[in-house]
C-alpha positions as CSV (number, residue, x, y, z in Angstrom):
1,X,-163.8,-140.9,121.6
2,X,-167.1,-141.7,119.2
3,X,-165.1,-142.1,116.3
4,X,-162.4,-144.1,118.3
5,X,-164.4,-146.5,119.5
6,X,-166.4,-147.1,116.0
7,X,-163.0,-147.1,114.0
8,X,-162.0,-150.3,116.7
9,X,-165.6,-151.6,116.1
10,X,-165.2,-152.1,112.4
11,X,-162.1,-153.7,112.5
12,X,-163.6,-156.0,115.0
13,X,-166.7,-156.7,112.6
14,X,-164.3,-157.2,109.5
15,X,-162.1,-159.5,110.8
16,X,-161.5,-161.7,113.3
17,X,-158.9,-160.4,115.9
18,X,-157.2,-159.7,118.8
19,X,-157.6,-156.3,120.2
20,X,-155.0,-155.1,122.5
21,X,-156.4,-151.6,123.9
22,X,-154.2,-148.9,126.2
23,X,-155.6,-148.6,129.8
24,X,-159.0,-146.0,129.9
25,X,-159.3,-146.0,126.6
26,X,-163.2,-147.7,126.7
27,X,-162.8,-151.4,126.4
28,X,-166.3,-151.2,128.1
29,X,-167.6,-148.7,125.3
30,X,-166.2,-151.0,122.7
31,X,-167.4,-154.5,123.7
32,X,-171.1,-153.1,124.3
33,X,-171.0,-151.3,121.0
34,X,-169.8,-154.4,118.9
35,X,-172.5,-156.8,121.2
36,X,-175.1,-154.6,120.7
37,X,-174.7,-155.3,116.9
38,X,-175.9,-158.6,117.9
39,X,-178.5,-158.3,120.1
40,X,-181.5,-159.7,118.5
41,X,-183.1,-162.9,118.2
42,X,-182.2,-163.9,114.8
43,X,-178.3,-163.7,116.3
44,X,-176.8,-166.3,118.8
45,X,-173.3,-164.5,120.5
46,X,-171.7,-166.0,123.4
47,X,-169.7,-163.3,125.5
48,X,-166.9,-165.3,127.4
49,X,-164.7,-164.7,130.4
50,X,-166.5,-161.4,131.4
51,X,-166.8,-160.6,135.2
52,X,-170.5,-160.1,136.6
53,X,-170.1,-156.6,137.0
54,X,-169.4,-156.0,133.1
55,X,-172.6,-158.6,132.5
56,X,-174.8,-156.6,134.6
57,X,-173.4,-153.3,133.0
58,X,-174.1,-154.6,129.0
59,X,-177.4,-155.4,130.4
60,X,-178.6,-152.5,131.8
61,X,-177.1,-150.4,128.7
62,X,-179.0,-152.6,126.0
63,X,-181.7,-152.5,128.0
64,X,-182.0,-148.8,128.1
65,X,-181.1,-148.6,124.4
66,X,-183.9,-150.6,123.6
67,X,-182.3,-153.4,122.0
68,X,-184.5,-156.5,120.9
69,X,-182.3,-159.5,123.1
70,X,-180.1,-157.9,125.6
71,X,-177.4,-159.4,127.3
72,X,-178.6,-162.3,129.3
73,X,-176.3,-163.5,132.0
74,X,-176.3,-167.4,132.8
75,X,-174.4,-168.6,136.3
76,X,-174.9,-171.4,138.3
77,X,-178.8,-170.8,139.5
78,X,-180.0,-172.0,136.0
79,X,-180.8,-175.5,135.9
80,X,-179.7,-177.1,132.4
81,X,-183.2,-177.1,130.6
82,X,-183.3,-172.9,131.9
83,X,-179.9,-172.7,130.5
84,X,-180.9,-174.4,126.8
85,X,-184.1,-172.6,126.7
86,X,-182.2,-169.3,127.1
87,X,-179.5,-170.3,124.3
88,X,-182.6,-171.0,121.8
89,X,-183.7,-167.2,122.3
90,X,-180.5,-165.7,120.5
91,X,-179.1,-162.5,121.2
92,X,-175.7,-162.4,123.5
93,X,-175.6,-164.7,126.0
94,X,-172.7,-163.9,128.9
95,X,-171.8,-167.0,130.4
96,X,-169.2,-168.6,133.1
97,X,-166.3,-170.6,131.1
98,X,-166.7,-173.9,133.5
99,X,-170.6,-173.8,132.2
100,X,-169.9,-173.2,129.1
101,X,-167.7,-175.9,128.5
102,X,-170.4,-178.1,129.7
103,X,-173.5,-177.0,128.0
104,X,-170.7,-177.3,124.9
105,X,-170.0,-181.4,125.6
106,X,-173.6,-181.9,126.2
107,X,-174.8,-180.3,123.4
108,X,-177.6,-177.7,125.3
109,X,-175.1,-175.1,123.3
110,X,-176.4,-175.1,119.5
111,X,-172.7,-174.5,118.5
112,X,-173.7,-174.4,114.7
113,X,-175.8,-171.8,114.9
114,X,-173.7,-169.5,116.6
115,X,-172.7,-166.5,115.1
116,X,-169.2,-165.9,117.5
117,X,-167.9,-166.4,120.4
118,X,-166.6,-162.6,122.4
119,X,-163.5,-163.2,124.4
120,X,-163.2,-160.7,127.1
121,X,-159.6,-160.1,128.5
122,X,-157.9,-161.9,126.4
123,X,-154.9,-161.4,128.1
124,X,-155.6,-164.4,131.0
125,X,-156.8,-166.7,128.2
126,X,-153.8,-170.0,128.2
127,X,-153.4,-173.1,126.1
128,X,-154.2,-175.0,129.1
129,X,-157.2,-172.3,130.3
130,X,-161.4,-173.8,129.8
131,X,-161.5,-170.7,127.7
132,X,-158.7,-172.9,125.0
133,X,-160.9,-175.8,125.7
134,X,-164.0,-173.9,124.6
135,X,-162.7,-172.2,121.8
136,X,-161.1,-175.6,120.2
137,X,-164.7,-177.4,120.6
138,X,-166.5,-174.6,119.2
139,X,-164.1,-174.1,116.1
140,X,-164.4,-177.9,115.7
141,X,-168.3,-177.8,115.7
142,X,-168.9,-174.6,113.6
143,X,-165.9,-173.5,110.6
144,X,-167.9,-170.4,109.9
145,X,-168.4,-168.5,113.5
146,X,-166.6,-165.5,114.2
147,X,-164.0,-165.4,117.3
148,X,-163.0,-161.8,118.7
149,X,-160.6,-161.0,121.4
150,X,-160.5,-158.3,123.7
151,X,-158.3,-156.9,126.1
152,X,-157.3,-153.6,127.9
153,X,-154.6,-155.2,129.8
154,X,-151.4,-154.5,127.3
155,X,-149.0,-155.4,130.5
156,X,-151.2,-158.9,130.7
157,X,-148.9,-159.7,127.3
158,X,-145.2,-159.2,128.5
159,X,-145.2,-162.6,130.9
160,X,-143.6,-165.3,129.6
161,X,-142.4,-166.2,125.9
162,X,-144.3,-165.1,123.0
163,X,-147.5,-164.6,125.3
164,X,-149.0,-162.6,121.9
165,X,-148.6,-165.2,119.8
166,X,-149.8,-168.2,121.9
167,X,-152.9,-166.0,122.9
168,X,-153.9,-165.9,119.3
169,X,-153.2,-169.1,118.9
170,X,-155.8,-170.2,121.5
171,X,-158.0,-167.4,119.7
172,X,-157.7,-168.7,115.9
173,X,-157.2,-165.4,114.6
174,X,-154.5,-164.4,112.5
175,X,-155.1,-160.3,112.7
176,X,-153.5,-158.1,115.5
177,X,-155.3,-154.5,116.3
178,X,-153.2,-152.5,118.8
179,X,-154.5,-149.1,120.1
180,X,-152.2,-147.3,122.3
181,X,-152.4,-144.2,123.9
182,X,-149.8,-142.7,121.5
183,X,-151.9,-143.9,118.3
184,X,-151.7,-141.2,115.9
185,X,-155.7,-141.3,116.2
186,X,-155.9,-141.2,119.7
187,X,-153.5,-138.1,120.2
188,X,-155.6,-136.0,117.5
189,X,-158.9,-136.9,119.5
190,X,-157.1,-136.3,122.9
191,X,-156.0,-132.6,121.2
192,X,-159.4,-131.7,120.5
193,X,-160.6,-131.6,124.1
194,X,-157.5,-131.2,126.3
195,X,-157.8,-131.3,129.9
196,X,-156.3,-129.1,132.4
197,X,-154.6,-131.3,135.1
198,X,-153.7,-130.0,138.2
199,X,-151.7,-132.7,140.5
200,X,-151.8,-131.7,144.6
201,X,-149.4,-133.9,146.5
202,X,-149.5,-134.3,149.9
203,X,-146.5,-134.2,152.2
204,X,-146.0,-137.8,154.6
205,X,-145.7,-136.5,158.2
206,X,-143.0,-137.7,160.3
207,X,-144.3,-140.6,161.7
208,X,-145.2,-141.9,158.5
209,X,-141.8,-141.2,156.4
210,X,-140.3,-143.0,159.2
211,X,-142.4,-145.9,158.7
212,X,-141.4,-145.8,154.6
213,X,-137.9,-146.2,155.8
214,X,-138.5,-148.9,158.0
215,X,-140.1,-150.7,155.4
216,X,-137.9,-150.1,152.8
217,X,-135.2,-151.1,154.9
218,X,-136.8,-154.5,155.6
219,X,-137.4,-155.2,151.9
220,X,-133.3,-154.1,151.9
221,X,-132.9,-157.1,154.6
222,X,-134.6,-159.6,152.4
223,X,-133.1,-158.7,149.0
224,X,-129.4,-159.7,151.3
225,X,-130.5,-162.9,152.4
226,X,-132.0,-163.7,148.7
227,X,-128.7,-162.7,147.0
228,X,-127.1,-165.5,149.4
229,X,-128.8,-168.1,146.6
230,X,-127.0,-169.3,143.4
231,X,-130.3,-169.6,141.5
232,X,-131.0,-165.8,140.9
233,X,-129.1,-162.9,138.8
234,X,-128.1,-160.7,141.6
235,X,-127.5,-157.8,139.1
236,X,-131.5,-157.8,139.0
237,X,-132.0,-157.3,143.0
238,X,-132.4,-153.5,143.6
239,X,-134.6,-151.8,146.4
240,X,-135.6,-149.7,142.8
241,X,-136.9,-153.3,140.9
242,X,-138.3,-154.4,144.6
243,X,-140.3,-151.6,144.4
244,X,-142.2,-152.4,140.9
245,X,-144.7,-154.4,140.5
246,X,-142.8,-156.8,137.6
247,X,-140.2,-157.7,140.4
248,X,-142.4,-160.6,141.1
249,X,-142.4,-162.0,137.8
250,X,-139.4,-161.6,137.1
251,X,-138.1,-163.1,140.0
252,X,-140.6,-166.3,139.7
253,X,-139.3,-166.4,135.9
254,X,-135.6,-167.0,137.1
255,X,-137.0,-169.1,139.8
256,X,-139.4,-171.6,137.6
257,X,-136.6,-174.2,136.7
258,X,-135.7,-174.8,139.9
259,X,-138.5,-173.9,142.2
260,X,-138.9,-177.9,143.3
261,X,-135.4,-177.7,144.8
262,X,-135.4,-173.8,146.5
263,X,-135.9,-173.9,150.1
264,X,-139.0,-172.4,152.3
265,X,-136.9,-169.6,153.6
266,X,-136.4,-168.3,149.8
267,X,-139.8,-169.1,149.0
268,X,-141.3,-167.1,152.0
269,X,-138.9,-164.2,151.4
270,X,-140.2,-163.6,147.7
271,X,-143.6,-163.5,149.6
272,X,-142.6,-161.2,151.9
273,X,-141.6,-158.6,149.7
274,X,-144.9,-158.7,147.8
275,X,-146.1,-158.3,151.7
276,X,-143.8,-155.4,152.2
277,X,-144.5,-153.6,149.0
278,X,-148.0,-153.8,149.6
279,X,-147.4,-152.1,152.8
280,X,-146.1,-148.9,150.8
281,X,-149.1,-148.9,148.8
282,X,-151.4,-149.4,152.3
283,X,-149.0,-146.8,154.4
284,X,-150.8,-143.9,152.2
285,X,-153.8,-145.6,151.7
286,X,-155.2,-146.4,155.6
287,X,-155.4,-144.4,158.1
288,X,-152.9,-144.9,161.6
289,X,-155.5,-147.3,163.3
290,X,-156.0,-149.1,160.1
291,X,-152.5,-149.7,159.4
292,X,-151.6,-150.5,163.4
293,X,-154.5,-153.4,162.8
294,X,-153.0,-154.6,160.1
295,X,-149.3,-154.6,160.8
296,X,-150.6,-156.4,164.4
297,X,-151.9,-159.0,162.1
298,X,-148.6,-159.5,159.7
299,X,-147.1,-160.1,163.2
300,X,-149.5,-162.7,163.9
301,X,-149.2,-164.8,161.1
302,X,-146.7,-167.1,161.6
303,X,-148.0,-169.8,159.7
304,X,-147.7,-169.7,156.3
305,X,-148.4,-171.3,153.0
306,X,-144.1,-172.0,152.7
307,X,-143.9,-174.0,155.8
308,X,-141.4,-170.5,157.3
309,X,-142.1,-168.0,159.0
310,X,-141.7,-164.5,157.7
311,X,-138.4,-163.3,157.6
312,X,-138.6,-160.1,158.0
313,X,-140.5,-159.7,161.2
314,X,-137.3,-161.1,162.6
315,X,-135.2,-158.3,161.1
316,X,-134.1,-154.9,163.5
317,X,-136.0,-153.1,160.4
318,X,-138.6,-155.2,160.9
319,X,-138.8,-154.6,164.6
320,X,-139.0,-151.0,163.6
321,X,-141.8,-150.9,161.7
322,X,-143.7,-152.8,164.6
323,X,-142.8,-149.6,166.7
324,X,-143.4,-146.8,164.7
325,X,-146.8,-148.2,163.5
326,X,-147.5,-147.7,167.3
């Protein structure tokens, strides 16, 4: 993947883009090789939006690689004279959004002599996120710095209208760099070294295909009592699209227009079938005592955020997922 990753890092260091990545394909690999490029004292970078386990990782990899500034991570134990001092040294600086944004408006952030600003997942970045905030003050202060997007998160793109275009937008770039698995690069690298994959399934007992059924019948309950509303497209409530994880959206999407004015039984029951999906995931996932604690928890909880209770507790498929978890 050498010559994958460098082929992404040059178009990164040409231009200044969005980078929409498949899933495993290195997004790690590829932000620390393009920051590394950068991390030396003469060179001021700011890495944005990346979570403290990817800081701590650049770190510990430009440390070892002997680089001159490695990545330095700023949060909310620097005072502001730590936080300046730490900006004068150069190199790639990985900081929160909400501090950024201030050091930026009280000018401990020498936005001219930044070199670029590194947008990590991309994908969450909004017209109304601190990220848009930051990148509109720093494009205002300095015409010359460079603005990269990243993003491993192709999915993160399909929600809402146009999500690609806003996002760039928000990024001032102009250039779009997609690398899917099924890039004609990719494949050829993939053929070089391929992997022999063997896939071992194992069979649900009884007791736990008859919870599945349960479960799946109380998601059936609560896709009735939703298709009793006008504000929905029925044709679009399945047990199959319950089952993926884009139901939500999709259902939230239809939703949107009108959510002041649907009731808290509707509300809850889109709740409950993220609820009851998750239970599918959990049902393989925990063992019998986990899952018993948790499902006697569910059954607890009859306040909730919509003001109703949880419909399907309530339901006979309900009442038989109670049992069999038992």
């Amino acid at each position: 993947m050498q010559e994958i990753w460098n082929a992404i890092v040059q178009e990164l260091i040409e231009n200044d883009a969005l980078v929409i990545l498949g899933k495993g394909l290195g997004v790690f690999e590829v932000a620390a090789k393009f920051l590394e490029i950068h991390s030396y004292s003469s060179s001021f970078v700011i890495l944005v939006n990346a979570p403290r386990t990817v800081q701590a990782q650049l770190e510990l990899l430009h440390h070892a690689r002997g680089c001159d500034r490695p990545t330095t991570s700023i949060n909310n134990e620097y005072t502001g004279e730590e936080r300046e001092a730490i900006y004068a040294g150069g190199g790639v600086v990985a900081v929160t959004s909400r501090i950024l944004a201030v050091d930026l408006l009280t000018g401990r952030v020498p936005a001219e002599k930044l070199r670029g600003l590194f947008v990590w997942d991309a994908h969450k970045v909004s017209e109304t996120s601190s990220e848009a905030f930051i990148l509109r003050l720093y494009r205002q202060r300095n015409k010359e710095g460079f603005i990269k997007g990243l993003s491993d998160c192709p999915e993160g793109f399909g929600h809402g209208f146009f999500k690609v275009e806003k996002v760039m937008k928000v990024l001032f770039v102009k250039k779009l760099f997609l690398w899917p698995r099924f890039h004609v690069k990719i494949n050829q690298c993939f053929a070089k070294d391929e992997v022999d994959l063997v896939e071992l399934k194992q069979e649900m007992n009884a007791g736990m295909a008859e919870l599945q059924g349960a479960i799946i019948d109380a998601m059936d309950s609560c896709l009735v009592e939703m298709k009793k509303t006008n504000k929905i497209d029925v044709s679009e409530l399945s047990i199959e699209s319950a089952l993926q994880l884009s139901f939500d959206v999709t259902i939230r999407r239809q939703l949107n227009p009108s959510w002041h004015k649907v009731g808290p039984k509707i509300r809850q029951i889109v709740e409950d079938l993220k609820t009851l999906r998750r239970l599918l995931g959990f049902l393989q996932e925990y063992d019998c005592v986990s899952f018993l604690d948790l499902v006697d928890n569910l059954r607890g909880s009859i306040h909730t955020d919509t003001g109703h209770p949880p419909f399907w507790i309530y339901t006979p498929a309900g009442q038989r997922v109670f049992d069999a978890a038992k």
